[in-house]
ChimeraX commands (.cxc) that place a marker at each C-alpha (Angstrom):
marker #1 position -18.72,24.87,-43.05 radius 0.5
marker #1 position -20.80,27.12,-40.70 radius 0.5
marker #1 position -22.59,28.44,-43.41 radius 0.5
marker #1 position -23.36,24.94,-44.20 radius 0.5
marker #1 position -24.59,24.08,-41.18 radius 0.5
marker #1 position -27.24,27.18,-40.56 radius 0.5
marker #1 position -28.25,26.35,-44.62 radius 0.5
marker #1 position -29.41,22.89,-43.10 radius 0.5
marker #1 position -30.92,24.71,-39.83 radius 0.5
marker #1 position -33.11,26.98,-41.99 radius 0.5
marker #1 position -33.97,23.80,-44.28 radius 0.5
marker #1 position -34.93,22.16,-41.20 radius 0.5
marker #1 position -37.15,24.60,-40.11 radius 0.5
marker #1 position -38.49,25.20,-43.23 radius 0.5
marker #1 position -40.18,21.79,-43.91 radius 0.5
marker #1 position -43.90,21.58,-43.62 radius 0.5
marker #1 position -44.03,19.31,-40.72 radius 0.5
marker #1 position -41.95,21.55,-38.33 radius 0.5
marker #1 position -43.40,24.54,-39.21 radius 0.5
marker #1 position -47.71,22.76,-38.94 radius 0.5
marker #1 position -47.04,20.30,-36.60 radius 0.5
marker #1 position -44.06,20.76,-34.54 radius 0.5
marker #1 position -44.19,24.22,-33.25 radius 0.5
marker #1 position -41.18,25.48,-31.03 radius 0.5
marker #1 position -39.37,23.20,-32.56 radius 0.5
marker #1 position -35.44,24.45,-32.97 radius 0.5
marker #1 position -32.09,23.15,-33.83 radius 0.5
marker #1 position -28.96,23.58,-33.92 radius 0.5
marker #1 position -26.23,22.11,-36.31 radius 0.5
marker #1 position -22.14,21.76,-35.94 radius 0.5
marker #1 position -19.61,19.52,-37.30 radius 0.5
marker #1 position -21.29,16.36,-36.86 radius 0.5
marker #1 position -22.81,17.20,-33.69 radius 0.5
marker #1 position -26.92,18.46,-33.78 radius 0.5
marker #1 position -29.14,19.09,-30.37 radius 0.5
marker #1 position -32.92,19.57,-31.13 radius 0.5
marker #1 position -35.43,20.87,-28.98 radius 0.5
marker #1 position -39.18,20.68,-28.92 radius 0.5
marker #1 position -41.72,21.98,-25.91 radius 0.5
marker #1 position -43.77,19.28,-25.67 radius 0.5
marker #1 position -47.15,19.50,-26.82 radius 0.5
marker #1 position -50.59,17.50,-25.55 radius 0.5
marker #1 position -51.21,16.83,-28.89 radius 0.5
marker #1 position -48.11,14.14,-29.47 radius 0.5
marker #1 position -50.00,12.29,-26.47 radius 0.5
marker #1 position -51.69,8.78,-26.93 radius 0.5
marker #1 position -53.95,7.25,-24.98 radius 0.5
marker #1 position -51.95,7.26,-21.83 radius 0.5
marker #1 position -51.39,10.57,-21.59 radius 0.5
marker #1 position -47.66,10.76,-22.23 radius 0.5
marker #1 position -45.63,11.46,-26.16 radius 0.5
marker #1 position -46.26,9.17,-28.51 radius 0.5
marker #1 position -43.25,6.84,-30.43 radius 0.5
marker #1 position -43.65,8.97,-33.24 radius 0.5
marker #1 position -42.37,11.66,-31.45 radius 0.5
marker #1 position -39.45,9.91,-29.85 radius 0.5
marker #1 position -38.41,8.13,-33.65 radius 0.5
marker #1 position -38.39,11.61,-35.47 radius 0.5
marker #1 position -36.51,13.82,-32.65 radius 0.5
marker #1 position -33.86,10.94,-32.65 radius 0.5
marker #1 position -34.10,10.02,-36.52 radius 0.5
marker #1 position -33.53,14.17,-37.09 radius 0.5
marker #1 position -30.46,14.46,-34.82 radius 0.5
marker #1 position -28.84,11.08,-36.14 radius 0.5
marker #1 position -29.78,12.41,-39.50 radius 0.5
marker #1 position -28.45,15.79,-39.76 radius 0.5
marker #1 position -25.42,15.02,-37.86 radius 0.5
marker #1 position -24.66,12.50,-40.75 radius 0.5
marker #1 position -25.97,15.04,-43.07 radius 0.5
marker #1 position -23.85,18.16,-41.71 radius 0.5
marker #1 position -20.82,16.02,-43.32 radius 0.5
marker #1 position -22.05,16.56,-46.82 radius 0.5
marker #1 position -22.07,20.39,-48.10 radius 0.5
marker #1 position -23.50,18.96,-51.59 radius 0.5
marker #1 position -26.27,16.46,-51.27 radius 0.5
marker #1 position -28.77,14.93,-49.16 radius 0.5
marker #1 position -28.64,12.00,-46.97 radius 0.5
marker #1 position -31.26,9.63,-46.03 radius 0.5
marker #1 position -32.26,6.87,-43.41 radius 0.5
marker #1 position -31.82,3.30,-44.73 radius 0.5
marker #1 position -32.19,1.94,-41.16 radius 0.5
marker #1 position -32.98,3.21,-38.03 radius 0.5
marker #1 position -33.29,1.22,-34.36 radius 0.5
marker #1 position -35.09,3.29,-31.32 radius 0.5
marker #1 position -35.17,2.65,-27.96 radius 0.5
marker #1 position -38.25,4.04,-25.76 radius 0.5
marker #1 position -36.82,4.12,-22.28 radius 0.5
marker #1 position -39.50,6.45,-20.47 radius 0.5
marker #1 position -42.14,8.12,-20.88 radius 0.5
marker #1 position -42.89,12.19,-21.41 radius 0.5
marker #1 position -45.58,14.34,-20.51 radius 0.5
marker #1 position -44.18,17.31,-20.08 radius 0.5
marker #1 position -42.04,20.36,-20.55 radius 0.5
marker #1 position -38.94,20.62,-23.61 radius 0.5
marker #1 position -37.31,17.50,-24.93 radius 0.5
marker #1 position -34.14,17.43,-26.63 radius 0.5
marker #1 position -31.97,15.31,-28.83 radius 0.5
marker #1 position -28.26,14.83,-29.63 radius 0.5
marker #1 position -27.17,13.17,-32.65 radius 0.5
marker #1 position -23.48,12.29,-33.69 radius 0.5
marker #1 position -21.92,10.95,-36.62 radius 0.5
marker #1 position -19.91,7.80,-35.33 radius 0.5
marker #1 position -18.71,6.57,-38.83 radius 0.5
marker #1 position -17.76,7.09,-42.36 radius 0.5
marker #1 position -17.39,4.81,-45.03 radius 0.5
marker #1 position -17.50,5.73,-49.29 radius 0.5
marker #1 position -21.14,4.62,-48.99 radius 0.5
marker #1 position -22.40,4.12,-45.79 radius 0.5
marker #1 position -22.34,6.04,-42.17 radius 0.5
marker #1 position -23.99,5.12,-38.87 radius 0.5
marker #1 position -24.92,7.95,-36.27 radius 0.5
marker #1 position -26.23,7.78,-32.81 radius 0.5
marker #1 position -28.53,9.89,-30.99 radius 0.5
marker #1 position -30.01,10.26,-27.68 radius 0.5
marker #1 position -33.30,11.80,-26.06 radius 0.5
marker #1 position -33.76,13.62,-22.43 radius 0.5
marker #1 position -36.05,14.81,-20.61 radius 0.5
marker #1 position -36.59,18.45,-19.37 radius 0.5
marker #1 position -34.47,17.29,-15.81 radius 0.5
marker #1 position -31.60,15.63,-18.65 radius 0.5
marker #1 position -32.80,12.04,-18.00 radius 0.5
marker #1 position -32.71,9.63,-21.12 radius 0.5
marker #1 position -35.64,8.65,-22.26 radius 0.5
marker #1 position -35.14,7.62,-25.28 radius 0.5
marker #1 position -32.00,6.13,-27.94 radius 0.5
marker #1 position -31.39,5.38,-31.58 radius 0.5
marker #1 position -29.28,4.57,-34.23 radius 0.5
marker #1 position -29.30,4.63,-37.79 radius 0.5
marker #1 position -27.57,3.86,-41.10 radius 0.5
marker #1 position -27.25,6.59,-43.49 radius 0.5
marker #1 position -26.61,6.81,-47.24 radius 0.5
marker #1 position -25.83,10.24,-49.72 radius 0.5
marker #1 position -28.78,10.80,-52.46 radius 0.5
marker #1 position -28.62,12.22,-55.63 radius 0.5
marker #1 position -30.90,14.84,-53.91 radius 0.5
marker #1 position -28.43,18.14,-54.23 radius 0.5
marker #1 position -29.25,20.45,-51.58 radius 0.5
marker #1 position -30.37,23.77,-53.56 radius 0.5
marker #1 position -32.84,26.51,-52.28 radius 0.5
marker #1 position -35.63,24.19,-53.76 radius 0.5
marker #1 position -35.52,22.28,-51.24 radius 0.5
marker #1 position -35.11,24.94,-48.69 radius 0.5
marker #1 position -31.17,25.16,-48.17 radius 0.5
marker #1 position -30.44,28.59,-48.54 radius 0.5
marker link #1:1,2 radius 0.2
marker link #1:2,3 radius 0.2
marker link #1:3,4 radius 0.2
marker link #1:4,5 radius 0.2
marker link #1:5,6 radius 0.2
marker link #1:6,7 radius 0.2
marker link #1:7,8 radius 0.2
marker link #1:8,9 radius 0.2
marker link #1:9,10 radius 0.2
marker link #1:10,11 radius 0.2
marker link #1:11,12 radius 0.2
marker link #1:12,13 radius 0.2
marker link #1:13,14 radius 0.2
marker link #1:14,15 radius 0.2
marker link #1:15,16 radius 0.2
marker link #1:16,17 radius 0.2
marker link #1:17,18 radius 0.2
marker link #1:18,19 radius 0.2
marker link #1:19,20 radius 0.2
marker link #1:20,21 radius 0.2
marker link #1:21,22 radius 0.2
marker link #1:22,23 radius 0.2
marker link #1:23,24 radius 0.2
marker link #1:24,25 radius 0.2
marker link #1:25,26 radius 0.2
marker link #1:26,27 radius 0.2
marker link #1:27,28 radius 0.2
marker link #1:28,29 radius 0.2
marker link #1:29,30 radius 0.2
marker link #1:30,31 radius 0.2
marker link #1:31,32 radius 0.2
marker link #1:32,33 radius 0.2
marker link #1:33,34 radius 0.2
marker link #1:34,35 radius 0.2
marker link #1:35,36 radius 0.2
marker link #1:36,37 radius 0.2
marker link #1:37,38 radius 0.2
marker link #1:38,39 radius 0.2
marker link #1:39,40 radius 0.2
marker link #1:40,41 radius 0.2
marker link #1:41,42 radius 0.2
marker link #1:42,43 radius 0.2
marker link #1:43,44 radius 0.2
marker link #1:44,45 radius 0.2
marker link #1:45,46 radius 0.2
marker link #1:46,47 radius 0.2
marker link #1:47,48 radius 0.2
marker link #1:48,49 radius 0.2
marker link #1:49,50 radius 0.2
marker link #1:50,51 radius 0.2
marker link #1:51,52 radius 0.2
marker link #1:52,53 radius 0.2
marker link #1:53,54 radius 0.2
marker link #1:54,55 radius 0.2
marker link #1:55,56 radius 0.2
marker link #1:56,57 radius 0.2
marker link #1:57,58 radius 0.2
marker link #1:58,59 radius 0.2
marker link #1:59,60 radius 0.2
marker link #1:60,61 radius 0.2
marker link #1:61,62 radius 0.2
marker link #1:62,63 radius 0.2
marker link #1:63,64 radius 0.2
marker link #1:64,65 radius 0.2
marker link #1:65,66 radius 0.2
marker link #1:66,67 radius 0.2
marker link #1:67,68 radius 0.2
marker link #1:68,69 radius 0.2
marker link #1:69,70 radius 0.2
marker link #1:70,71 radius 0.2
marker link #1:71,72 radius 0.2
marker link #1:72,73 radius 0.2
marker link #1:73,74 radius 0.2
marker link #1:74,75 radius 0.2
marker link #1:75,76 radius 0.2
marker link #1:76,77 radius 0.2
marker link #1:77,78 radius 0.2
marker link #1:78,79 radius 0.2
marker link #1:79,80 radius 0.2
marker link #1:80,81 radius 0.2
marker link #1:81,82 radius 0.2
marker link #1:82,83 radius 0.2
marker link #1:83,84 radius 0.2
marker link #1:84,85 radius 0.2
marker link #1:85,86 radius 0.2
marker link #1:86,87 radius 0.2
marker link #1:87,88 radius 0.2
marker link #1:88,89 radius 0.2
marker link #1:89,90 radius 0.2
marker link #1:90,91 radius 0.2
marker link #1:91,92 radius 0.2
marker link #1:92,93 radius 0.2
marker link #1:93,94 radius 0.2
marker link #1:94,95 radius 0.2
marker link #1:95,96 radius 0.2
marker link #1:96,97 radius 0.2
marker link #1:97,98 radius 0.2
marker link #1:98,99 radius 0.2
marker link #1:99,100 radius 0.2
marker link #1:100,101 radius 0.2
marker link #1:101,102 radius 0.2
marker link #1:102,103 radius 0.2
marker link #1:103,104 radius 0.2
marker link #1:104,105 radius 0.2
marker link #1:105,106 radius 0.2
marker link #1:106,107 radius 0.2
marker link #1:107,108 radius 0.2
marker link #1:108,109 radius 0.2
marker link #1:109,110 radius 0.2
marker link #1:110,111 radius 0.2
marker link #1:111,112 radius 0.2
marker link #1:112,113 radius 0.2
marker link #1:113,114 radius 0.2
marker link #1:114,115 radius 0.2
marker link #1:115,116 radius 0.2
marker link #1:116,117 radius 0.2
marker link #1:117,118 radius 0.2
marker link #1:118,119 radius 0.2
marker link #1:119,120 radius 0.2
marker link #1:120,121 radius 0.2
marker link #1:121,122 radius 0.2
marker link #1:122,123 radius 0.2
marker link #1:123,124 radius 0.2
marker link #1:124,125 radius 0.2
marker link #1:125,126 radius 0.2
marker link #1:126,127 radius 0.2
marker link #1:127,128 radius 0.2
marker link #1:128,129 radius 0.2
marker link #1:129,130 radius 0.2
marker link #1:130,131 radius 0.2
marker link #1:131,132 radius 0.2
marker link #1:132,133 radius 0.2
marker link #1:133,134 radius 0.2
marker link #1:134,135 radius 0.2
marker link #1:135,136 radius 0.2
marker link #1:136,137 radius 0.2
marker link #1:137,138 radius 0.2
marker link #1:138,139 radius 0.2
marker link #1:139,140 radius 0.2
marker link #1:140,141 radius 0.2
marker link #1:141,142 radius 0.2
marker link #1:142,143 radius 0.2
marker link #1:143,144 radius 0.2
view
């Protein structure tokens, strides 16, 4: 499964979003377990001067997502639902989340993940439902 799980790192890092918007970004992936970091960056701010929900709902939506996804060596999963809780707010230095698969069903699978701080205070929660695709993962889509 390790190669499995550095396939869905380079995927990760591959999409067009973390390579144009999310710079620094990194991850890593291991049996249904991921941690992502990102330096944080003045331009996720709003208004007030501190990351933006956005940025919160994908670090969290990522980990929860390829945690689930790590289980599957043949297709792609995807968010059906997915609850976040913004605890505090950011403005500086790396950010990271943890995501863990918490269950399995034939069709359904719930993970959890959690966001600190650069000092490891949470800031920031979710959880989501999961579902497989029909999406193989092939070098198309950047899993190689």
């Amino acid at each position: 499964m390790e190669e499995h799980y550095r396939k869905l790192e380079r995927m990760y890092l591959s999409a067009p979003v973390n390579q144009q918007i999310y710079k620094g970004i990194t991850i890593h992936i291991s049996n249904s377990k991921v941690e992502i970091s990102l330096p944080v960056n003045r331009s996720y701010f709003h208004a007030a001067n501190a990351i933006h929900g956005s940025v919160y709902f994908k670090m969290l939506d990522d980990a929860a997502f390829f945690a689930v996804n790590s289980a599957f060596p043949d297709v792609f999963v995807y968010t059906v639902f997915f609850n976040v809780q913004l605890l505090r707010p950011v403005t500086k230095g790396v950010i990271h989340s943890i995501g863990e698969l918490k269950f399995k069903s034939n069709n359904l699978f719930i993970a959890d993940s959690v966001l600190f701080d650069e000092n490891n205070k949470e800031v920031g929660r979710g959880s989501g439902n999961f579902m497989k695709s029909k999406i193989a993962l092939t070098e198309e889509i950047g899993y190689k």
